[in-house]
VEXKOL-532309 format. One record per residue (C-alpha): residue number from 1; x, y, z. Coordinates in steps of 0.5 Angstrom, whole numbers, plus 500, padded with zeros to 3 digits. Example, Ala and Ser with C-alpha at 12.3 -4.5 7.8 and 13.67 -1.06 7.14 Angstrom:
<rs>
{r 1,{525,491,516}};
{r 2,{527,498,514}};
</rs>
This chain:
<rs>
{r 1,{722,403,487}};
{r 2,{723,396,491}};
{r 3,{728,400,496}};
{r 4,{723,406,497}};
{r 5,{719,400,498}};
{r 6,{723,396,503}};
{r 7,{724,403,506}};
{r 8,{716,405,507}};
{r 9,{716,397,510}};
{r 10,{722,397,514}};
{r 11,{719,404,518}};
{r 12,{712,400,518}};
{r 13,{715,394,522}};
{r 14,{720,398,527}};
{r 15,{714,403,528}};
{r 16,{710,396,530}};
{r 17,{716,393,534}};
{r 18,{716,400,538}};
{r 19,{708,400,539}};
{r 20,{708,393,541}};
{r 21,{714,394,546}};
{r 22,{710,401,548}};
{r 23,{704,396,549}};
{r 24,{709,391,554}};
{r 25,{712,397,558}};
{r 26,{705,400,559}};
{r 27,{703,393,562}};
{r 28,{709,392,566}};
{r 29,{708,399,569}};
{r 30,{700,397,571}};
{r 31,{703,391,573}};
{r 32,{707,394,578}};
{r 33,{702,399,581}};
{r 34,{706,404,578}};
{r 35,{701,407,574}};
{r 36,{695,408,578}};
{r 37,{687,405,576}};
{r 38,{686,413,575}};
{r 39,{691,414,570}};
{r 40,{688,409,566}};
{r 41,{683,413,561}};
{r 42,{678,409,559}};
{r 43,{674,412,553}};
{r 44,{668,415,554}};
{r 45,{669,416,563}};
{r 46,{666,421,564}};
{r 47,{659,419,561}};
{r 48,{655,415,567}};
{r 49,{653,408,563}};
{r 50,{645,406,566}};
{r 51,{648,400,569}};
{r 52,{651,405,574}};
{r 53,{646,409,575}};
{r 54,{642,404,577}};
{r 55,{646,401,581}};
{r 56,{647,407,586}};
{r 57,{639,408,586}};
{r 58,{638,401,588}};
{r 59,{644,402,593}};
{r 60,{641,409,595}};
{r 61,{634,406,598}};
{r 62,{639,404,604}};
{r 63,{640,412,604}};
{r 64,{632,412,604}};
{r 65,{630,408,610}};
{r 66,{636,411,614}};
{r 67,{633,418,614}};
{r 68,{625,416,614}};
{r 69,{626,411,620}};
{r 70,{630,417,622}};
{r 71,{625,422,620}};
{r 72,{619,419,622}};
{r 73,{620,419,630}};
{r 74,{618,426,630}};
{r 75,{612,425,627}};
{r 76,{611,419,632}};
{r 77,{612,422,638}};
{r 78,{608,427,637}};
{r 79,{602,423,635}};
{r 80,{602,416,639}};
{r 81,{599,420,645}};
{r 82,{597,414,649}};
{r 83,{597,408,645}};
{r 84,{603,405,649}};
{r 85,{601,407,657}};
{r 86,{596,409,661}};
{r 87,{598,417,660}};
{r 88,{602,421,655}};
{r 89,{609,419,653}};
{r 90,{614,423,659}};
{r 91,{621,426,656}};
{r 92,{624,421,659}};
{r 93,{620,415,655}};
{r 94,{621,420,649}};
{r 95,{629,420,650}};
{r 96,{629,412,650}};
{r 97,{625,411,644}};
{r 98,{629,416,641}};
{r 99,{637,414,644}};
{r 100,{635,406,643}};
{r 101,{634,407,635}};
{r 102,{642,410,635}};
{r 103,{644,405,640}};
{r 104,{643,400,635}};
{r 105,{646,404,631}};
{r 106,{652,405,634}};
{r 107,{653,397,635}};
{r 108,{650,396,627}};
{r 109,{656,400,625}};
{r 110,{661,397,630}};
{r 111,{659,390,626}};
{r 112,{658,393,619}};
{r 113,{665,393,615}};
{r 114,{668,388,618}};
{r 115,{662,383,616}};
{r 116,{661,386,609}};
{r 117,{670,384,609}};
{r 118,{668,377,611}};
{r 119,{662,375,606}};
{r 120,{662,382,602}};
{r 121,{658,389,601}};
{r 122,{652,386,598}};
{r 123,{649,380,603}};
{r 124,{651,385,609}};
{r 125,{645,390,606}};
{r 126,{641,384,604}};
{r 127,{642,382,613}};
{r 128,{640,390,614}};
{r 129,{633,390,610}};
{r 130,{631,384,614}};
{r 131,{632,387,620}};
{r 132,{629,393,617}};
{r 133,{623,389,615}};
{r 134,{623,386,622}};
{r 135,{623,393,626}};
{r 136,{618,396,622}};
{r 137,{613,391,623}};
{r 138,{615,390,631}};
{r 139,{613,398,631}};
{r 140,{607,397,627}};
{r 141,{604,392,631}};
{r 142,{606,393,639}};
{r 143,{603,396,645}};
{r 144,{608,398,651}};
{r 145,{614,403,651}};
{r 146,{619,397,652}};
{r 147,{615,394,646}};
{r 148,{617,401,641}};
{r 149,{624,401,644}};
{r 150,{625,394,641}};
{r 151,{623,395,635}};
{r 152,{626,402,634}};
{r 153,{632,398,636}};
{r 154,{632,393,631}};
{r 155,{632,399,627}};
{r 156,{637,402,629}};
{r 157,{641,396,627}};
{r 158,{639,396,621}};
{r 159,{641,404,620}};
{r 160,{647,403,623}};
{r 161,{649,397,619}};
{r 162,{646,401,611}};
{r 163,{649,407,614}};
{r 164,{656,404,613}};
{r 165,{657,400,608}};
{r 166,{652,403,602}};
{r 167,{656,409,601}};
{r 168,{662,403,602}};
{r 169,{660,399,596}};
{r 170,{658,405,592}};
{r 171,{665,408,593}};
{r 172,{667,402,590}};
{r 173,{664,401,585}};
{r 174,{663,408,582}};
{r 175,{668,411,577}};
{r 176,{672,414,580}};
{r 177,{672,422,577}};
{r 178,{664,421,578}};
{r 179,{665,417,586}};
{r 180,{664,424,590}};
{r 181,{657,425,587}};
{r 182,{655,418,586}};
{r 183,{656,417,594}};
{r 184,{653,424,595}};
{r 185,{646,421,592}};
{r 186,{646,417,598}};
{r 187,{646,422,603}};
{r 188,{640,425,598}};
{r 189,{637,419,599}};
{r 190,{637,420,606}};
{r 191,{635,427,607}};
{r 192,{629,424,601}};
{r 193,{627,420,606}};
{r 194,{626,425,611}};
{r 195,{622,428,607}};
{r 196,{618,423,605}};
{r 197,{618,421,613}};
{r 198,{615,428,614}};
{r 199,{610,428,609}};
{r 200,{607,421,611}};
{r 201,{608,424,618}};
{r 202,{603,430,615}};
{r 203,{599,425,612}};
{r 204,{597,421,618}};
{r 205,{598,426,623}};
{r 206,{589,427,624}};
{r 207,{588,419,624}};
{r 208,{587,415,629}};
{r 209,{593,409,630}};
{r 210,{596,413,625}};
{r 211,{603,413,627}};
{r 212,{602,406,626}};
{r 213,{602,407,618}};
{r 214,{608,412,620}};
{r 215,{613,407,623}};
{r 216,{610,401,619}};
{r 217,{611,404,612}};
{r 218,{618,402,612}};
{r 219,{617,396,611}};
{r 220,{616,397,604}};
{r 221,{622,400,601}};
{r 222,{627,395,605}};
{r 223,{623,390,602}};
{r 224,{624,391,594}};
{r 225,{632,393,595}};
{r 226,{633,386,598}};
{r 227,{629,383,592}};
{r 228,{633,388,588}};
{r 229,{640,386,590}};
{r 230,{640,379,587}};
{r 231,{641,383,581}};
{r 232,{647,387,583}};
{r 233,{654,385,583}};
{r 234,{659,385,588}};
{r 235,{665,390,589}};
{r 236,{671,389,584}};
{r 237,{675,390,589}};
{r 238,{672,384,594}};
{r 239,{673,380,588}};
{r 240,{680,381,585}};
{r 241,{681,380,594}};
{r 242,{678,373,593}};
{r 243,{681,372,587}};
{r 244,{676,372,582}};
{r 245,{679,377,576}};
{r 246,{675,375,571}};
{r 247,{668,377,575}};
{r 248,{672,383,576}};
{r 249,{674,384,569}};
{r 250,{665,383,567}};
{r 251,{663,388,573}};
{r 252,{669,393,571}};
{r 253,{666,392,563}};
{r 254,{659,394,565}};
{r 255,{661,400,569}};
{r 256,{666,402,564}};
{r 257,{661,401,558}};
{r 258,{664,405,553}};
{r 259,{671,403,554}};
{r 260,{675,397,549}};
{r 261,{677,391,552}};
{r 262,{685,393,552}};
{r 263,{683,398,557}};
{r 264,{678,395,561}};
{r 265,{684,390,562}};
{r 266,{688,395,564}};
{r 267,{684,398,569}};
{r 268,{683,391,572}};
{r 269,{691,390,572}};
{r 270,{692,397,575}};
{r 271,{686,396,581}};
{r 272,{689,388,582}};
{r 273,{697,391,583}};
{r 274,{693,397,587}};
{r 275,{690,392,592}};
{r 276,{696,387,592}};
{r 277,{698,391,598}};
{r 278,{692,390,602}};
{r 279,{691,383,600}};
{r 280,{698,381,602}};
{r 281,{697,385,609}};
{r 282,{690,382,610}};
{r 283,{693,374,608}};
{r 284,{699,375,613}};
{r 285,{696,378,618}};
{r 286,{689,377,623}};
{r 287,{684,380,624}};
{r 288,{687,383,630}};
{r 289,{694,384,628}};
{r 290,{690,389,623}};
{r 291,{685,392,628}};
{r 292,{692,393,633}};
{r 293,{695,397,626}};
{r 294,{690,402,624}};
{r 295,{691,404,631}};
{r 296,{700,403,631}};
{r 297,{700,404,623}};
{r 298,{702,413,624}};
{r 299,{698,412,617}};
{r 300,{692,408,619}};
{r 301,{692,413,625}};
{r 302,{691,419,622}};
{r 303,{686,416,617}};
{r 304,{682,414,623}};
{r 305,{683,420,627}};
{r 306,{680,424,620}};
{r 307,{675,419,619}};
{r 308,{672,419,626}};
{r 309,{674,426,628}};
{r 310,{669,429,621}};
{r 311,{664,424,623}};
{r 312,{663,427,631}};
{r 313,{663,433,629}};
{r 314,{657,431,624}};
{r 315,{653,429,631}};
{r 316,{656,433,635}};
{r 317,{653,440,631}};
{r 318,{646,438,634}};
{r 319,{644,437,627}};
{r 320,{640,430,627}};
{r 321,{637,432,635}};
{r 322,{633,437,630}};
{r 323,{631,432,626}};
{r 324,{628,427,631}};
{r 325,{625,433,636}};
{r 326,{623,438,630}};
{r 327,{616,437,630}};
{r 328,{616,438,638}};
{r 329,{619,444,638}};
{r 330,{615,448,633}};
{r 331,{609,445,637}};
{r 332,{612,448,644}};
{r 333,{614,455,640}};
{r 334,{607,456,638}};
{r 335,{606,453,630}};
{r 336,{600,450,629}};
{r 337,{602,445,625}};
{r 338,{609,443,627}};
{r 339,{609,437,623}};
{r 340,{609,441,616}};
{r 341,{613,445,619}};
{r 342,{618,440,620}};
{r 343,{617,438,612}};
{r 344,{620,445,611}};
{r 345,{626,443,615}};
{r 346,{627,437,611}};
{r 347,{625,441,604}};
{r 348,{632,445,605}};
{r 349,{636,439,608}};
{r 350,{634,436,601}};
{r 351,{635,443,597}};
{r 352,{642,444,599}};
{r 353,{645,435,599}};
{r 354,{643,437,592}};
{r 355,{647,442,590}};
{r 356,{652,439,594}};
{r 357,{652,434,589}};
{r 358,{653,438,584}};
{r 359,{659,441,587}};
{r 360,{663,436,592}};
{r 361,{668,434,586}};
{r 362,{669,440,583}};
{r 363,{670,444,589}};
{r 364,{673,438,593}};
{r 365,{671,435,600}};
{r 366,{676,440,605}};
{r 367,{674,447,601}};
{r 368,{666,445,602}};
{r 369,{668,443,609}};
{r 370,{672,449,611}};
{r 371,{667,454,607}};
{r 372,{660,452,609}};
{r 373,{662,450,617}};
{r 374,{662,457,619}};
{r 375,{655,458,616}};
{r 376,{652,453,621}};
{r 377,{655,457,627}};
{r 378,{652,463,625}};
{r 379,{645,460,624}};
{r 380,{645,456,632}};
{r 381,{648,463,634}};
{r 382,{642,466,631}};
{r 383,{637,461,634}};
{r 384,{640,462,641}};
{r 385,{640,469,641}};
{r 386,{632,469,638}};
{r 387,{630,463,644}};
{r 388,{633,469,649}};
{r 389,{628,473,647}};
{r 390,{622,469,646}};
{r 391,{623,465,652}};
{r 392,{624,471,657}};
{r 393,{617,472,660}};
{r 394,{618,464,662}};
{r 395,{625,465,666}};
{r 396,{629,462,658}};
{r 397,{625,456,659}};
{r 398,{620,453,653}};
{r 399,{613,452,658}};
{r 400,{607,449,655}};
{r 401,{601,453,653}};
{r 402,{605,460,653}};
{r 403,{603,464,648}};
{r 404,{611,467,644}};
{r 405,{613,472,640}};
{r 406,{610,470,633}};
{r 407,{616,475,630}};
{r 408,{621,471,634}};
{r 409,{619,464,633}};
{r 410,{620,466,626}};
{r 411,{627,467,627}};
{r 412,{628,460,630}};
{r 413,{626,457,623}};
{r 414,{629,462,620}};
{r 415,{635,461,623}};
{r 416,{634,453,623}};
{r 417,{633,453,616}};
{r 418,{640,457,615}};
{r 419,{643,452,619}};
{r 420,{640,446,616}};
{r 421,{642,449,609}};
{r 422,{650,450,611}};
{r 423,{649,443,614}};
{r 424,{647,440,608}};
{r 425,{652,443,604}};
{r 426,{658,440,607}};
{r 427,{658,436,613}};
{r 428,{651,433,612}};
{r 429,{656,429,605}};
{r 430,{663,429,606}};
{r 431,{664,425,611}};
{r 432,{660,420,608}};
{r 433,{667,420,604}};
{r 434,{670,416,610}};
{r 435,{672,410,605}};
{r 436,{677,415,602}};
{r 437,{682,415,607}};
{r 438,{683,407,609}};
{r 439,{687,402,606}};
{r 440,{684,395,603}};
{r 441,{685,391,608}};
{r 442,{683,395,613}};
{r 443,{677,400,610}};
{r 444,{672,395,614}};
{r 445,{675,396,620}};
{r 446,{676,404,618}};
{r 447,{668,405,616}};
{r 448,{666,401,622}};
{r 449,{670,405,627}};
{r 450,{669,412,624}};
{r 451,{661,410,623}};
{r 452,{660,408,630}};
{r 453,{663,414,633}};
{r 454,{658,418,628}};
{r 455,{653,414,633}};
{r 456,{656,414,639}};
{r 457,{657,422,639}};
{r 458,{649,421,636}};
{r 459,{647,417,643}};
{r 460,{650,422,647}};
{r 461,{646,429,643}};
{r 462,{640,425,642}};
{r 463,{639,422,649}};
{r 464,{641,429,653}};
{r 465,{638,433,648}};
{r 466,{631,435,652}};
{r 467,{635,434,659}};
{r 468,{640,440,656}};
{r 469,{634,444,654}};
{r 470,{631,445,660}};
{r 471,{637,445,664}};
{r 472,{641,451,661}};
{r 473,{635,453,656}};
{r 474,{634,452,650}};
{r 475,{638,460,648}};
{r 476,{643,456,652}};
{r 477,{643,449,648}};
{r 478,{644,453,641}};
{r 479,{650,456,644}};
{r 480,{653,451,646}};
{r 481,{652,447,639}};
{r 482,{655,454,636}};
{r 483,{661,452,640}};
{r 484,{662,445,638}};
{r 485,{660,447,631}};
{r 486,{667,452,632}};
{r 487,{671,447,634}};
{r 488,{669,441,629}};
{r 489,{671,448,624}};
{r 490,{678,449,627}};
{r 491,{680,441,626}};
{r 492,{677,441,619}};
{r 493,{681,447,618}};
{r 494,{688,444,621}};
{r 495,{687,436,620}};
{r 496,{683,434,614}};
{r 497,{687,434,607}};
{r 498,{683,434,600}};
{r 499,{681,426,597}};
{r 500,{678,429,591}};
{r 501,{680,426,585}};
{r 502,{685,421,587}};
{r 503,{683,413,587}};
{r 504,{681,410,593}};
{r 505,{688,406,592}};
{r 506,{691,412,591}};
{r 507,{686,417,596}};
{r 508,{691,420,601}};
{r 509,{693,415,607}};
{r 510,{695,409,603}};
{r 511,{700,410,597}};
{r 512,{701,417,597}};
{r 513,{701,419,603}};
{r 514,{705,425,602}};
{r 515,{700,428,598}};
{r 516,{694,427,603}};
{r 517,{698,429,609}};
{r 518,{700,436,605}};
{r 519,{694,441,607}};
{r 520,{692,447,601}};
</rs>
C-alpha cells in the first residue's frame, strides 16, 4: 500500500515538475517574441468586454465630426446665399471653401501620427476637439468669404488630425480578432455624421441664417469627446515604448475582461518581446533616419506604397466630391429638394459601412476590396451614360433652370445610390486598416504619410470638381472617375495582401513579411 502510494505521489510530482517546466518554456517562448500576442488565447476573447466598447464609442466621435463637418458643407452651400458678400456665392468662392477644409486636412494629417508618436494617441485627439471647437464657432460667427475659409480650415485641421490617429488608437487598443469591425465603427461613425449632417442641413434649409446652426453644431460633440477623454487610458503599445509595463498590464486586464492574470501576463509579455524590435529602432535612430527608412527599408516601402495607394484611390474614386456637392447637383437636375435627397445618399452610405462591419473580419480586407471595387465602376459608368442623355438638349452641360428628364434624373440617384453602396462596402473602411501594414517605430509616420496622400488626392478632386464638370460635362466627369476607379481595382488586384487575422506586430510588412507579400 505504501509503494502504491509513493507511486501515485512520485507521478504526481513529476507531472508537477513537467507542468511548471511547461510553464518556464512557455514564457522563455513570449519572452523571445517567438509566440506572438495573438497566440496567446485569453479566456472569453472573443467576448467585447463594456470597457472596450466604450472605449470605441468615445473614440468614434472623431469618426462623427469628420463626416458632419464634411456633410454639412453641402448643405451650407446651398443655403448661405448672400450672407457673406454682396451677391451669391460663385463656383470659385464655393471651390475654395470646400478645397480649404481638405488643405488643412492635408497638413493635420501630415502632423498627426508623428505627434500622437511624441506625446501619445489620446492628447493628439484632445489637441483636435479644441481646433474643432474653434473652427465650428469661427463659422458660425463670421461674415466674409475669407472668414469661411478660415474657419473651414481650422476645421480641416482638426479632421486631418481625427482622421489619422482615431482609427490608430483604436487599433491599438482593440482585440485583436475584433480589431477590423472595431475600426470599421469609426467609419460608421463618419457616414453617421454625414447623416446627421444632411439631416440638421434638412432641418435649417428654410430658416433665415440657418447655415449658421449647420456648421456651429459642430462644436458640441467635439466638446464632450474631450471632457471624455480624460477617462480613457492610452495605448498599451505607447506604454510598454515608455516603459510603463504595469500601466500596460492594467489597460490590458480591462480590455481582456474575462482573461486570468497568468494570461493577461502573458499576452503583455508577447506584445512587449513584439515591440522590443520597434523600441530598439526608434531608440537607436532619429526621427529622420526613421523618416529616410520607411522610404529605403524594401518592407517599409512597400507598406507605404499599399497604404497610400488604397487611400488615393479612396479619393481618386470621386466619392467625397459627391458628398460636398451632392445637394448641388440634385439642385441642378431638378429635384426640388435636394438636401433630402442628399440624405438618401448619406442613408445608404451608412446602410452598407454597417454591413461592411459585420463582414470585413470574416471575409478579409483584400476580397472585400477585390469584390466590391467593380461595383463602383458600374455605378459611375451608369451615371455617365444617364448625364448623356439628360443633358443632351443642353450641349452635355447642366444649365440652371433647364427642365430634365424626370426618368433620367432618376437614373443619376439610381446609379449614385449603387455607387455609394459599393463604395461603402469596401474602399469606404479598408483603408482605414492603414495601421496594419507598419512597423511600431514608424507606424506615425506610415499613418501620416498615407493619411495626407488620402487628402491631397481629396484637394486635387475637391477643388477641380465643378471646373472638370463644366469643361468635359458631367457624362464626361462620371467617366473619367470610372476609369480611375478601374485602375485603383487593377492595383488592389496585383499589390494589396490580406492583413486580416494577424497581430498588428505580426500584420504583414513587420515580422512575417513572407506572408503578407504572398498575394491569395
Amino acid at each position: 500500500m505504501d509503494r502504491l502510494s509513493d507511486s501515485a505521489h512520485g507521478e504526481k510530482r513529476q507531472k508537477g515538475e513537467k507542468d511548471a517546466s511547461y510553464d518556464v518554456e512557455v514564457e522563455d517562448l513570449v519572452a523571445s517574441g517567438e509566440i506572438s500576442e495573438i497566440t496567446v488565447v485569453a479566456e472569453g476573447e472573443e467576448r467585447t468586454t463594456w470597457f472596450v466598447w466604450l472605449l470605441v464609442l468615445c473614440t468614434c466621435i472623431s469618426g462623427l465630426l469628420f463626416g458632419y463637418d464634411t456633410g454639412v458643407i453641402s448643405g451650407t452651400l446651398v443655403t448661405v446665399g448672400s450672407d457673406l458678400g454682396p451677391t451669391e456665392l460663385s463656383s470659385g468662392q464655393k471651390e475654395l471653401i470646400t478645397s480649404s477644409t481638405t488643405l488643412g486636412a492635408l497638413i493635420g494629417g501630415l502632423v498627426a501620427g508623428v505627434l500622437s508618436d511624441f506625446l501619445g494617441r489620446k492628447p493628439v485627439l484632445a489637441i483636435a476637439d479644441v481646433i474643432f471647437i474653434g473652427g465650428a464657432i469661427g463659422q458660425a460667427v463670421c461674415h466674409t468669404v475669407w472668414s469661411m475659409i478660415g474657419g473651414r480650415f481650422l476645421i480641416g485641421i482638426a479632421v486631418g488630425v481625427a482622421a489619422c490617429v482615431a482609427p490608430l488608437y483604436i487599433q491599438e487598443l482593440s482585440p485583436t480578432r475584433l480589431r477590423g469591425r472595431m475600426v470599421v465603427l469609426n467609419v460608421v461613425a463618419i457616414t453617421g455624421g454625414q447623416v446627421i449632417a444632411y439631416a440638421i442641413d434638412a432641418a435649417f434649409e428654410n430658416t433665415h441664417g440657418g447655415w449658421r446652426w449647420m456648421v456651429g453644431l459642430g462644436a458640441v460633440p467635439a466638446g464632450l469627446q474631450f471632457l471624455f477623454l480624460f477617462f480613457l487610458p492610452e495605448s498599451p503599445r505607447i506604454l510598454i515604448r515608455r516603459g510603463n509595463l504595469e500601466a500596460a498590464c492594467a489597460v490590458m486586464a480591462k480590455i481582456y475582461a474575462y482573461a486570468t492574470p497568468e494570461q493577461v501576463d502573458l499576452k503583455v509579455k508577447a506584445l512587449a518581446a513584439a515591440v522590443k524590435q520597434s523600441v530598439d529602432i526608434a531608440n537607436s535612430t532619429t526621427f529622420w533616419q526613421r523618416c529616410s527608412s520607411i522610404i529605403v527599408n524594401p518592407i517599409n516601402r512597400r507598406a507605404l506604397m499599399v497604404g497610400c495607394g488604397l487611400q488615393a484611390f479612396q479619393q481618386l474614386c470621386g466619392f467625397n466630391t459627391l458628398m460636398y456637392y451632392s445637394a448641388t447637383l440634385f439642385k441642378e437636375i431638378g429635384f426640388n429638394q435636394p438636401t433630402a435627397v442628399g440624405l438618401i445618399i448619406s442613408g445608404t452610405n451608412l446602410i452598407f459601412t454597417l454591413l461592411a462591419l459585420k463582414y470585413i473580419d470574416i471575409i478579409g480586407r483584400r476580397k472585400i476590396m477585390i469584390f466590391s471595387s467593380p461595383g463602383m465602376i458600374v455605378g459611375l459608368t451608369l451615371g455617365s451614360i444617364a448625364f448623356h442623355y439628360l443633358t443632351k438638349k443642353t450641349g452635355g452641360n447642366l444649365v440652371n433652370g433647364t427642365q430634365y428628364s424626370k426618368t433620367w434624373s432618376a437614373i443619376v440617384l439610381l446609379a449614385m445610390i449603387f455607387y455609394v453602396a459599393s463604395y461603402a462596402t469596401g474602399l469606404g473602411n479598408v483603408p482605414w486598416q492603414q495601421g496594419e501594414l507598419f512597423g511600431l517605430e514608424v507606424r506615425g509616420i506610415g499613418t501620416s504619410l498615407a493619411t495626407t496622400t488620402n487628402w491631397a488626392g481629396n484637394l486635387l478632386i475637391g477643388s477641380t470638381y465643378l471646373s472638370l464638370m463644366d469643361r468635359i460635362t458631367p457624362a464626361g466627369a462620371f467617366g473619367f472617375y470610372a476609369g480611375l476607379c478601374l485602375l485603383g481595382w487593377l492595383f488592389c488586384l496585383f499589390c494589396f495582401p490580406e492583413t486580416a487575422g494577424l497581430s498588428l506586430e505580426e500584420d504583414g510588412y513587420i515580422r512575417h513579411v513572407a506572408v503578407a507579400m504572398a498575394l491569395p
